[in-house]
C-alpha positions as CSV (number, residue, x, y, z in Angstrom):
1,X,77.7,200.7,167.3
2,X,80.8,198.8,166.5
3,X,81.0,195.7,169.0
4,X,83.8,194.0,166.9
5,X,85.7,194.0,170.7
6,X,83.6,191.4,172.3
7,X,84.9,189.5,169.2
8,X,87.3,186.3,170.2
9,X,89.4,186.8,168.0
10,X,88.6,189.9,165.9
11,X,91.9,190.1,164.3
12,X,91.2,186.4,162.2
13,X,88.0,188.0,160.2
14,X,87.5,190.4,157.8
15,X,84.1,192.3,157.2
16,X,82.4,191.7,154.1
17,X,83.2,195.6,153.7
18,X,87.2,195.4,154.0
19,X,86.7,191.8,151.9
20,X,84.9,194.2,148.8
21,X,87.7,196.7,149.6
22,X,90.6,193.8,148.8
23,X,88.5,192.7,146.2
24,X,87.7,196.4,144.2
25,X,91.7,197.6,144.7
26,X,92.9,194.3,143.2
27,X,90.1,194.4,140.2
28,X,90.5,198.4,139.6
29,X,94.3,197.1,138.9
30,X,93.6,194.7,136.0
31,X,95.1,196.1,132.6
32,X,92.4,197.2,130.4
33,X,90.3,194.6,131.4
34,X,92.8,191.7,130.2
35,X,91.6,188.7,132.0
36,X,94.9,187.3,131.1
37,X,96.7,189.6,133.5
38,X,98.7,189.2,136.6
39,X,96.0,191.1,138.6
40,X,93.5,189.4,137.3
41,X,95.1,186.2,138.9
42,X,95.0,188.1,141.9
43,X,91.6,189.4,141.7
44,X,90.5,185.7,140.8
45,X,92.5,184.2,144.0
46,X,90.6,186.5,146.0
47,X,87.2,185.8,144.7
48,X,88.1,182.0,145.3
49,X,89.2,182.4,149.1
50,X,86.4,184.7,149.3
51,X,83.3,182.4,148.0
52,X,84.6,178.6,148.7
53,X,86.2,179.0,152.1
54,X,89.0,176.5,150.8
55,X,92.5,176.4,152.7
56,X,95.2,178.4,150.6
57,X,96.5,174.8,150.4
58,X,93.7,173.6,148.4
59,X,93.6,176.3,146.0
60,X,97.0,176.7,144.9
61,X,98.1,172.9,145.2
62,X,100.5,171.8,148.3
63,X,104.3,170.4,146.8
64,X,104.7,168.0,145.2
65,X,102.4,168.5,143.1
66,X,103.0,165.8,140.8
67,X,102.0,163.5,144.1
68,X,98.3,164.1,143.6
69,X,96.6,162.0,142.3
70,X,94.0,162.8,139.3
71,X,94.3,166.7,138.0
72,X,95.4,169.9,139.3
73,X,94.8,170.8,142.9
74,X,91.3,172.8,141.8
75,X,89.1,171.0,139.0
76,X,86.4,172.2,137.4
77,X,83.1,169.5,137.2
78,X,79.7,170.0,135.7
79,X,77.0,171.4,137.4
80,X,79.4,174.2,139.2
81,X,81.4,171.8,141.0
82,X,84.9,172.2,141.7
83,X,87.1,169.0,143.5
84,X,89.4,170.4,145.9
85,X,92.7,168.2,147.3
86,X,91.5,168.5,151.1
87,X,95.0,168.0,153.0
88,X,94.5,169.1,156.1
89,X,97.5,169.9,158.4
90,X,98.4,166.7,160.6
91,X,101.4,167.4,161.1
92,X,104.3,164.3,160.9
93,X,105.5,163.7,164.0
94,X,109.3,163.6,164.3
95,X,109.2,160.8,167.5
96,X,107.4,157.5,167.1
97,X,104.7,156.9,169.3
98,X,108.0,154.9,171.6
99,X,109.5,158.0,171.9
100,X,112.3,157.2,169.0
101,X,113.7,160.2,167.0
102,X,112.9,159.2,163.4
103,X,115.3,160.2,160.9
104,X,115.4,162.9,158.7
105,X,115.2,160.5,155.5
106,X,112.5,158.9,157.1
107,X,110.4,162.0,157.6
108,X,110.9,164.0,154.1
109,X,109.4,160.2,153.0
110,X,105.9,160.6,155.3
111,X,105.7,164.7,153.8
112,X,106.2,163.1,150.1
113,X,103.9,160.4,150.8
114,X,101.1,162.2,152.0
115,X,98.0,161.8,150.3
116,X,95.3,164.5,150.0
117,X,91.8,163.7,150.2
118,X,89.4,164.5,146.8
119,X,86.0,166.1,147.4
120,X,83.1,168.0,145.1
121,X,82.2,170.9,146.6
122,X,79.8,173.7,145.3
123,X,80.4,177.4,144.3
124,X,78.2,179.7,142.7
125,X,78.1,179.9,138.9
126,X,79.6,183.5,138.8
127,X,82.6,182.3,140.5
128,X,83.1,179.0,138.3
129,X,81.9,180.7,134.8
130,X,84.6,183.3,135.8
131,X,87.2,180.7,136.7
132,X,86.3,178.8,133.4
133,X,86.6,181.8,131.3
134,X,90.1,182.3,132.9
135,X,91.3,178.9,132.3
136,X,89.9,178.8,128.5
137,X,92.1,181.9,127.7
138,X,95.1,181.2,129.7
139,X,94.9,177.7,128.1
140,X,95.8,176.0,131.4
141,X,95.6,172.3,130.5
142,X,94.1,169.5,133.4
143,X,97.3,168.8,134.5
144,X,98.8,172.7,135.6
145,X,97.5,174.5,138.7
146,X,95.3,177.4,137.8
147,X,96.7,179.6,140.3
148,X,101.0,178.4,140.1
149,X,102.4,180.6,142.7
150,X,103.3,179.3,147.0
151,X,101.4,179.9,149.6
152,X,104.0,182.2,150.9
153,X,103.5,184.1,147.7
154,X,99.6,184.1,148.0
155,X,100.1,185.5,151.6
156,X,102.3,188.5,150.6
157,X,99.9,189.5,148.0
158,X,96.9,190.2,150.7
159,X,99.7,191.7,152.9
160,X,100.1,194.2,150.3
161,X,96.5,194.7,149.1
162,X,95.4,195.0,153.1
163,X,98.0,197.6,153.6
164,X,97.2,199.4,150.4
165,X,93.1,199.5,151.3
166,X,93.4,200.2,154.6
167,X,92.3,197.0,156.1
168,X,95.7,196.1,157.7
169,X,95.1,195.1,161.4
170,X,97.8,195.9,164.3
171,X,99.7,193.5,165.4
172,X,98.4,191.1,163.1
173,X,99.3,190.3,159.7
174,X,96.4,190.0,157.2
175,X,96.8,186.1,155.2
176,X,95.0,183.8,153.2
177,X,92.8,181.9,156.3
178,X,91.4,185.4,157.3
179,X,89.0,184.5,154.2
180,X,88.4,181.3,155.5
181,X,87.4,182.2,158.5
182,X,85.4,185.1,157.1
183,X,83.4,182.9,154.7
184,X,82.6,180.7,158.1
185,X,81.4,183.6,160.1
186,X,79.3,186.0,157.2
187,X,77.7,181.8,156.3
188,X,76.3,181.5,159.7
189,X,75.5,185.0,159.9
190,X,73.3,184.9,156.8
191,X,71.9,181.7,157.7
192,X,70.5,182.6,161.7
193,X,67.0,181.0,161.1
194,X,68.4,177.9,159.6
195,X,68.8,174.9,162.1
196,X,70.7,172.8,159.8
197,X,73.5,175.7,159.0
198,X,75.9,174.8,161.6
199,X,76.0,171.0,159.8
200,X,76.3,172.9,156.3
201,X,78.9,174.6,157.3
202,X,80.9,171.4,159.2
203,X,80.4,169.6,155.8
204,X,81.6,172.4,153.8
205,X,84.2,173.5,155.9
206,X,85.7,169.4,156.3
207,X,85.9,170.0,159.5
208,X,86.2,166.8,161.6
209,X,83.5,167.8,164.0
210,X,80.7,170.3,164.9
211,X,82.9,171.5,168.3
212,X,85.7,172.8,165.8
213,X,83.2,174.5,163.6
214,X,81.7,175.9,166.3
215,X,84.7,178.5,166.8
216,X,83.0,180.4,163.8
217,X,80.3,181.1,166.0
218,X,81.1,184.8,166.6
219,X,77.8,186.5,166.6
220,X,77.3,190.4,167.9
221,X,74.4,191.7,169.9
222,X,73.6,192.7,166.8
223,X,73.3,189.8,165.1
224,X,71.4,188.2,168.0
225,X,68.9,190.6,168.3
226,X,66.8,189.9,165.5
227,X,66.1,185.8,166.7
228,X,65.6,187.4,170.2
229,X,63.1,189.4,168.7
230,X,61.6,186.9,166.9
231,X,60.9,185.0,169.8
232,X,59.3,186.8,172.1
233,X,56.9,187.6,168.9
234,X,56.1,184.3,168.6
235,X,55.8,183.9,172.4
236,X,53.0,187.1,172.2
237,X,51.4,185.5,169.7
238,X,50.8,182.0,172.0
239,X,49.7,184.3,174.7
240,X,46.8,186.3,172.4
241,X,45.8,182.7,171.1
242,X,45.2,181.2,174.2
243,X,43.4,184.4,175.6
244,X,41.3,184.2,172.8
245,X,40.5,180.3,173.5
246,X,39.5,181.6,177.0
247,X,37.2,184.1,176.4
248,X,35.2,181.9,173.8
249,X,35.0,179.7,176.2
């Protein structure tokens, strides 16, 4: 039974089915394998939405890009670490907290000046062996982006791949943060038993506090059923335990 209605917001997230979908139409279109090719990019910028959960902002660098500080906007560390440039929105505000207009010179300056935040974050060793491998042949030096294209470009490309697999949702146009929100939900569906995974995820995520990660918390019937089950189990189990206490007694 499909309950994806009782969804909040069932246009933002995409089913690990319709993700493989994306993910098989853009690999099926790499030339001969080439890993060098332009859908091969797109393959890889897939895979790296799909399995970090990153902002498109943090994987393809925000302007100006010479502003960050250190290397490109995604760096590959030992031990299958990437650092991302965390730069979360925050927008400038165009009054001052008196009410005065600030001028346009004045707020390009805050946008230009706007630092991102460095963090080492885990992905799994396909992903970064696969992201290496692409780097090594592409001979993309520490100081280039590994994926050089806008946002606005990275957008249109799962427009087009959505539309092309089917996946394409009405009234709603498929982008980049339908794979973050996806990686939020399929973490905290794969991780029901796990007390801590709501923290993990808040870590991972950057989010500034468990209530906004808590928006991720779109579970079906489904995916209730099996904790529910589990603890009336355990609830059976206390009952046969202490009716066998009572009758050795």
């Amino acid at each position: 039974m499909d309950y994806t209605n009782i969804m909040k917001d069932k246009t933002g997230y995409l089913t690990p089915v319709e993700i493989n979908k994306m993910l098989n139409y853009a690999y099926n279109r790499i030339e001969d394998g080439f890993i060098g090719s332009l859908w091969m990019r797109n393959y890889l910028l897939l895979l790296t939405l799909q399995r970090t959960g990153r902002r498109v902002s943090e994987v393809v660098g925000v302007p100006p890009f010479q502003k960050v500080k250190g290397l490109r906007p995604m760096d590959l560390h030992d031990d299958y670490l990437i650092e991302f440039s965390i730069l979360k929105k925050n927008p400038i505000r165009e009054k001052t907290n008196k009410g005065k207009v600030r001028k346009k010179e004045v707020l390009d300056k805050l946008r230009f000046n706007k630092e991102p935040k460095k963090r080492l974050l885990p992905v799994d060793k396909w992903l970064y062996d696969m992201l290496n491998k692409y780097i090594e042949i592409n001979g993309i030096n520490p100081y280039q982006r590994i994926f050089p294209i806008t946002r606005q470009r990275v957008d249109a490309i799962i427009k087009f791949i959505a539309k092309q697999t089917g996946v394409a949702r009405e009234n709603c146009k498929i982008h980049a943060h339908h794979f973050r929100h996806s990686f939020a939900i399929n973490f905290l569906k794969k991780n029901p038993n796990n007390p801590m995974a709501l923290i993990q995820l808040k870590n991972y995520m950057q989010h500034s506090s468990t209530q906004i990660t808590e928006h991720y918390t779109q579970f079906t019937p489904d995916d209730l059923r099996p904790s529910l089950e589990k603890a009336y189990q355990e609830e059976e189990k206390d009952d046969e335990s202490e009716g066998e206490n009572r009758n050795e007694r």
